[in-house]
C-alpha positions in Angstrom: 7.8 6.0 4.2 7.2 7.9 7.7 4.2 6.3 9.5 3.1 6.8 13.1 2.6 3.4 14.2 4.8 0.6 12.9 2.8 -2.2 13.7 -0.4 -0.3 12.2 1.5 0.2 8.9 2.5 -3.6 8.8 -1.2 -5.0 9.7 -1.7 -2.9 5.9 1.8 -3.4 4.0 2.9 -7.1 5.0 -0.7 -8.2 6.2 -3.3 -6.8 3.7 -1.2 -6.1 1.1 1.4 -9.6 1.3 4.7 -7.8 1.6 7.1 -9.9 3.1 9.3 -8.4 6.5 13.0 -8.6 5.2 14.3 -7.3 8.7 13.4 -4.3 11.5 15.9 -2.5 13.3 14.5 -0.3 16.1 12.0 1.9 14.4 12.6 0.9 10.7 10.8 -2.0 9.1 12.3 -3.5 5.5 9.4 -5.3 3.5 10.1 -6.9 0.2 8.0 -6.3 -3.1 7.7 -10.0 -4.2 9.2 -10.7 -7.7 11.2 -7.5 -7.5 14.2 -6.4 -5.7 12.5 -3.3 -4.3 12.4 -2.9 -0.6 9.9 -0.7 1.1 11.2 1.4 4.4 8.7 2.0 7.0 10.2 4.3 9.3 8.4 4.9 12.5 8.6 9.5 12.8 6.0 12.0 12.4 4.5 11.3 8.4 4.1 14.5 6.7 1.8 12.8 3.4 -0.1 14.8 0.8 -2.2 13.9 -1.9 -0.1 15.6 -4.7 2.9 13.8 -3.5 4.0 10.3 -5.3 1.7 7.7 -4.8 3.2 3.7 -4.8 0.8 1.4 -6.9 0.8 -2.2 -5.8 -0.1 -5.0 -8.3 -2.4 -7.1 -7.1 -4.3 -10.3 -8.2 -7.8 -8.8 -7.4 -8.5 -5.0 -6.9 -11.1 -5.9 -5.0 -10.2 -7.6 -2.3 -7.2 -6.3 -2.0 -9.0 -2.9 -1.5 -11.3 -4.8 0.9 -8.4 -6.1 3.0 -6.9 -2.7 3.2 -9.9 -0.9 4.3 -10.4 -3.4 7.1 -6.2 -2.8 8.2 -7.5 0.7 8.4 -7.2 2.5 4.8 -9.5 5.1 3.2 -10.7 4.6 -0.1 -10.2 8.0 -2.0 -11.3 5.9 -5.4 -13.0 2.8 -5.4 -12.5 -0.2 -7.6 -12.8 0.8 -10.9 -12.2 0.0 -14.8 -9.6 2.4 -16.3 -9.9 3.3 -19.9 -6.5 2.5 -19.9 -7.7 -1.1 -19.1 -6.7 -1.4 -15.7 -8.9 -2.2 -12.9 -7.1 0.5 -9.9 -8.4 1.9 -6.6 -6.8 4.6 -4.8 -6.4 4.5 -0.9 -4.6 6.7 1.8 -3.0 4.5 4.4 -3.4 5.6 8.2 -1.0 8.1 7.9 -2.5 9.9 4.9 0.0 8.2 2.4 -1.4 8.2 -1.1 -1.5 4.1 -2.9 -2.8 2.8 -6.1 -4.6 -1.0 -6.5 -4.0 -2.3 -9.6 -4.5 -5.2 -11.8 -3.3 -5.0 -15.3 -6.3 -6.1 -18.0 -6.8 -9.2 -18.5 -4.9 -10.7 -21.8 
């Protein structure tokens, strides 16, 4: 993902949102997705986002204040914490540079 500011994009990503820093080299940051083997690229170049664009949904414990954290690292909320009729509680955000992410918890069981 293209942001502006690296260390912006990693108070959000590895701060508020608990993605772990695999390695940086110059102006590329690795961050793990925990129980996966998915890395997530921040590169640090001019972000060209758009809302119709793919958006990266991040499981989360609690919707809420994980939407909370990432409002305060500097996210907009586009959706707010919500109930799904699919039974998922999901916000949607833009991150600083306009990049479209989903919340979500999966219902409870």
């Amino acid at each position: 993902m293209s942001v502006a500011d690296r260390e912006r994009a990693l108070a959000l990503y590895r701060d508020a949102l608990g993605l772990a820093e695999k390695y940086s080299a110059g102006e590329i940051v690795a961050l793990a997705v925990p129980g996966t083997e998915i890395e997530f690229l921040l590169h640090e170049r001019p972000p060209t986002p758009g809302l119709a664009g793919v958006a990266v949904s991040f499981v989360v414990a609690d919707v809420d204040a994980a939407t909370a954290a990432a409002e305060k690292a500097g996210a907009a909320i586009v959706d707010a914490p919500a109930d799904q009729p699919w039974g998922e509680r999901q916000s949607v955000l833009t991150d600083p540079d306009g990049h479209v992410l989903c919340l979500v918890a999966p219902p409870a069981s």
